[in-house]
C-alpha positions as CSV (number, residue, x, y, z in Angstrom):
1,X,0.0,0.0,0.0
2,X,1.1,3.3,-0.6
3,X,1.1,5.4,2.6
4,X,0.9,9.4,2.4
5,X,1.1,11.3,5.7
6,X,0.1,14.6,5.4
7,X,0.3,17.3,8.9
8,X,-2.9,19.5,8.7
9,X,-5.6,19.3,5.4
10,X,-8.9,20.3,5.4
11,X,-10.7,16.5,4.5
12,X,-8.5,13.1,3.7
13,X,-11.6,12.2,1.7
14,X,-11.3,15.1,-0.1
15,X,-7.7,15.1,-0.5
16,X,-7.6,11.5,-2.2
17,X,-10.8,12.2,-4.2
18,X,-8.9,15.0,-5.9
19,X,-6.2,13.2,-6.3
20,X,-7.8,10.2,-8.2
21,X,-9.6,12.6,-10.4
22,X,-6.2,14.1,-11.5
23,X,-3.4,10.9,-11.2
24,X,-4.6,7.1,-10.7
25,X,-3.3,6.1,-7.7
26,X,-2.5,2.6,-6.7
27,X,-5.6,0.9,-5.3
28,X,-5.3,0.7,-0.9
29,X,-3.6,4.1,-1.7
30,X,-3.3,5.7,1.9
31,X,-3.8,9.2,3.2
32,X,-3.4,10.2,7.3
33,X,-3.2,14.1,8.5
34,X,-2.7,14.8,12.1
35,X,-5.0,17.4,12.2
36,X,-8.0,17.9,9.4
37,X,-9.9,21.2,9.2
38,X,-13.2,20.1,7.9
39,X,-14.0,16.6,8.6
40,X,-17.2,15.4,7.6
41,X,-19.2,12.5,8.9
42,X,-22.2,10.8,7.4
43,X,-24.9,13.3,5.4
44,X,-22.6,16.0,5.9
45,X,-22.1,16.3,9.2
46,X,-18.9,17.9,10.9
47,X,-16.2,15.1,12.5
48,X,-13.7,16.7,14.7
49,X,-10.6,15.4,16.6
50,X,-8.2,16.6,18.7
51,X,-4.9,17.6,16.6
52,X,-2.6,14.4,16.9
53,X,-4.2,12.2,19.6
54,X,-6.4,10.7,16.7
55,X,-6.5,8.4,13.8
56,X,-7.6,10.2,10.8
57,X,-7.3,7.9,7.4
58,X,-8.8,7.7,3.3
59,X,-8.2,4.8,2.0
60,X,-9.2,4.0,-2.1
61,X,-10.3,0.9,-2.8
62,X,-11.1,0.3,-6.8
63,X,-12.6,-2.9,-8.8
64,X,-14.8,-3.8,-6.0
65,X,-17.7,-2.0,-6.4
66,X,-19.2,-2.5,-10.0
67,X,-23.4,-2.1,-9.2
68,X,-24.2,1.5,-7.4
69,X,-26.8,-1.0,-5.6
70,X,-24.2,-3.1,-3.9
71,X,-22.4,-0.2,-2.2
72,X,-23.4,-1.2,1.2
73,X,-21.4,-4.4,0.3
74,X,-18.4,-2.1,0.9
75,X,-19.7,-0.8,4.1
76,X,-20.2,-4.5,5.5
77,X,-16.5,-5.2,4.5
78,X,-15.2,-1.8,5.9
79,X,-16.9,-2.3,9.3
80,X,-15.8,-5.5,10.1
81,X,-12.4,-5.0,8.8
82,X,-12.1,-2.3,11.9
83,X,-13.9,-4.4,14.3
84,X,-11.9,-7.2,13.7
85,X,-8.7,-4.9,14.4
86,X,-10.2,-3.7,17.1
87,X,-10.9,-6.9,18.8
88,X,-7.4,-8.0,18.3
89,X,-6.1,-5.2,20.3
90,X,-8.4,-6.8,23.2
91,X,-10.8,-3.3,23.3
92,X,-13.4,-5.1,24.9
93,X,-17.3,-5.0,23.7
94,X,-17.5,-3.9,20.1
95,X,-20.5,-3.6,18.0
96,X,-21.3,-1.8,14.9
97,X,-23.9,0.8,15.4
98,X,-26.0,1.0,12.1
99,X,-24.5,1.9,9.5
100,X,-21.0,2.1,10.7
101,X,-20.3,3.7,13.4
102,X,-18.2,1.6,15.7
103,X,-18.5,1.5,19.4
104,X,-17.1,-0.2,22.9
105,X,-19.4,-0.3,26.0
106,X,-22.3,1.9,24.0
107,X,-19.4,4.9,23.8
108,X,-18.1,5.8,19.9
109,X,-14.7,4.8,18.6
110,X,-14.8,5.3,15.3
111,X,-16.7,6.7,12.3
112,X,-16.5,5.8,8.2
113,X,-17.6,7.8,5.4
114,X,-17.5,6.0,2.0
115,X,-17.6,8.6,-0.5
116,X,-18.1,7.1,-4.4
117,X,-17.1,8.5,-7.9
118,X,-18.5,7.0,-11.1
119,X,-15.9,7.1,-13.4
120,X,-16.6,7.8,-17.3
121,X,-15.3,4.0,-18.1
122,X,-18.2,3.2,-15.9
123,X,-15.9,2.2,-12.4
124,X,-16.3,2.5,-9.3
125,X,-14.1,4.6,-7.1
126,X,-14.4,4.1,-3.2
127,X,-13.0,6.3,-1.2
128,X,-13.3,5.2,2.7
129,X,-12.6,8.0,5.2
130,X,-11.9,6.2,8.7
131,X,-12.1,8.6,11.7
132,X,-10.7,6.6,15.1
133,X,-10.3,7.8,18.4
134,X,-7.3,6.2,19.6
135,X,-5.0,8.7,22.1
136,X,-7.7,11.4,23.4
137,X,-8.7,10.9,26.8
138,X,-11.0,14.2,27.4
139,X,-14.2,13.6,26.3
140,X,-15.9,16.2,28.7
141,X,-17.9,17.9,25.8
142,X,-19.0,14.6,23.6
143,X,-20.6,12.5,26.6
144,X,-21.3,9.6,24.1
145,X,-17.8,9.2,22.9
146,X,-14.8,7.6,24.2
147,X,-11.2,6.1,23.1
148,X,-8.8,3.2,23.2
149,X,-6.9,4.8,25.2
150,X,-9.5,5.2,27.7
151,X,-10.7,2.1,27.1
152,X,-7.6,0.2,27.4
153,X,-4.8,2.6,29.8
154,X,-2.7,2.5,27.0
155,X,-1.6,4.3,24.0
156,X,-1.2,3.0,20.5
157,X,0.8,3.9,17.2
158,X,-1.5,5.5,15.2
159,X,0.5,4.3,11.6
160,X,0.1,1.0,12.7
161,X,-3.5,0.8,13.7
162,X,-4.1,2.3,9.5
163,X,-1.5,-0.4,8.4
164,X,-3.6,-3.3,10.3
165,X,-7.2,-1.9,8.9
166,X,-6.1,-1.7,5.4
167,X,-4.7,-5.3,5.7
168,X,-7.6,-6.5,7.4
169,X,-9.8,-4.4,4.8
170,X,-7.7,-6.2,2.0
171,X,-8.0,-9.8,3.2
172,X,-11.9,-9.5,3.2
173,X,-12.6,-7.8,0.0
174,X,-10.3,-10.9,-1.6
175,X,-12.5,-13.0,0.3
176,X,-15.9,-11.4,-0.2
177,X,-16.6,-13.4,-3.6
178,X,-16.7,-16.7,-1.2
179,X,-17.9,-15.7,2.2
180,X,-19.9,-12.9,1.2
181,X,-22.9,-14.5,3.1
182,X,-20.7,-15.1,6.0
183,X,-19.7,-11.7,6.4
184,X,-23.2,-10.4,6.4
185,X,-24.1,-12.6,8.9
186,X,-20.8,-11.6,11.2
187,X,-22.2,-7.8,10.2
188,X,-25.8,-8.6,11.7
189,X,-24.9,-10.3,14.8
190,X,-22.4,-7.4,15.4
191,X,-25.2,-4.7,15.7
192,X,-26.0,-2.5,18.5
193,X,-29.2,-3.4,20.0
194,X,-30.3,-5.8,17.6
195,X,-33.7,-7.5,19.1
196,X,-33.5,-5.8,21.6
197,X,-36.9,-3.3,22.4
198,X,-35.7,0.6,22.0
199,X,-36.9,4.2,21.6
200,X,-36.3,5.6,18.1
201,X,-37.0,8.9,16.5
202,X,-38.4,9.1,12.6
203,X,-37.5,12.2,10.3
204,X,-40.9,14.0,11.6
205,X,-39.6,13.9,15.2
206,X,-42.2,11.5,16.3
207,X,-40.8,8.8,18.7
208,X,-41.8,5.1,18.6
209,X,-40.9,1.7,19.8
210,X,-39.6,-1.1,17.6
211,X,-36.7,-3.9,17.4
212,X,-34.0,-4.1,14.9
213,X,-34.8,-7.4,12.8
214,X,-31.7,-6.9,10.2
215,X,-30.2,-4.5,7.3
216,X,-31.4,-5.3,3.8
217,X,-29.0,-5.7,0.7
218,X,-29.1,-1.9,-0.3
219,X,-28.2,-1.0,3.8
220,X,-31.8,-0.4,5.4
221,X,-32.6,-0.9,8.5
222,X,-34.8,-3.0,9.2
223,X,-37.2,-2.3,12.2
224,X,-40.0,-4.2,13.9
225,X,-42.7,-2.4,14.9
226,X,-45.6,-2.6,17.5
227,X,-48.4,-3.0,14.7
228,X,-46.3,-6.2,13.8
229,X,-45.0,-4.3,10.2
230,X,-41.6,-3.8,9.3
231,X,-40.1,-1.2,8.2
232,X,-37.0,0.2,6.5
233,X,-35.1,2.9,7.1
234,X,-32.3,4.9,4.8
235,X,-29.9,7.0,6.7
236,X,-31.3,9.9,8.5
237,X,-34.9,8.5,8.2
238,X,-34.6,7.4,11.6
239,X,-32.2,8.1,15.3
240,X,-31.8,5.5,17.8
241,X,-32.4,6.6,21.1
242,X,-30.0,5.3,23.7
């Protein structure tokens, strides 16, 4: 993989999207900053970090995706790839909060934005932007966040927790043709408060009751309601309340 380390930039995403419209990098090309100005989380909204304490990483991944309907594919393969990292590091209690938002003892660890470009050939470029907390340990202002340092007591080499995701990320994308089934199972039995009865919050900001029954092949969740129904859910069409 090709690793570039950058000090301060406004968005990694941004910084390897630009640069794959203007050069064609090797695919698993890396970029890390230290600090980044104008992180962005899912539908837009702000990430921030505290300069240097934190792993901030864009990874590209080509000839993977080939169906713009398969694109959660890449988040299944993405999440587990940092959960499975994660886990062998011994940070205890990890689940995937839908989509992708990864967290230890209900607290968040880490966040991933996959950002794609249609190319005029008709390919797929992925770009994943992977935001980890990993040395902060002063969370006084985001109560529902925490680190691996705090987790753990101990600190960790930032370079080497990006080499072991994109390793991890490569060894399941060469095996996702296989065990494709497999790993959606491993991504199900991984989320946060699945079956479990839970408050949630719809796009009108009415509140309801329901249980999480699954994610379907395009990424909706899938929710049980009190009526007996099921619904689905895109991104932002419903909050979990927890």
């Amino acid at each position: 993989m090709r690793l570039i380390k950058l000090d301060a930039i406004d968005s990694t995403n941004d910084f390897l999207k630009s640069l794959s419209s203007h050069d064609e990098p090797e695919n698993f090309t890396v970029v890390t900053a230290e600090n980044q100005t104008k992180g962005k989380g899912q539908m837009g909204e702000k990430w921030s970090s505290e300069a240097g304490k934190n792993l901030i990483m864009s990874v590209l991944v080509k000839d993977f995706l080939f169906d713009n309907e398969k694109v959660f594919d890449l988040s299944i393969v993405v999440s587990l790839a940092v959960t499975e990292v994660l886990k062998s590091l011994n940070i205890p209690d990890i689940c995937i909060k839908w989509p992708n938002d990864i967290l230890s003892y209900n607290k968040k660890l880490a966040g991933i934005l996959i950002e794609n470009t249609i190319k005029s050939d008709g390919r797929i470029l992925s770009v994943i932007g992977i935001g980890m907390n990993v040395n902060q340990t002063d969370y006084s202002e985001l109560p529902n966040a925490s680190s691996l340092a705090v987790i753990s007591g101990k600190t960790f080499n930032k370079e080497t927790l990006a080499v072991l995701i994109v390793e991890k990320l490569q060894e399941k994308i060469k095996l996702w043709e296989t065990s494709a089934e497999s790993f959606r199972n491993d991504y199900f039995n991984s989320l946060f408060k699945k079956g479990v009865p839970m408050p949630f919050r719809n796009q009108n900001d009415e509140n309801f009751m329901g249980i999480i029954q699954g994610v379907s092949r395009i990424g909706k969740l899938q929710v049980l309601l009190e009526d007996d129904s099921v619904a689905e859910f895109e991104i932002k069409e419903v909050k979990m309340l927890y």
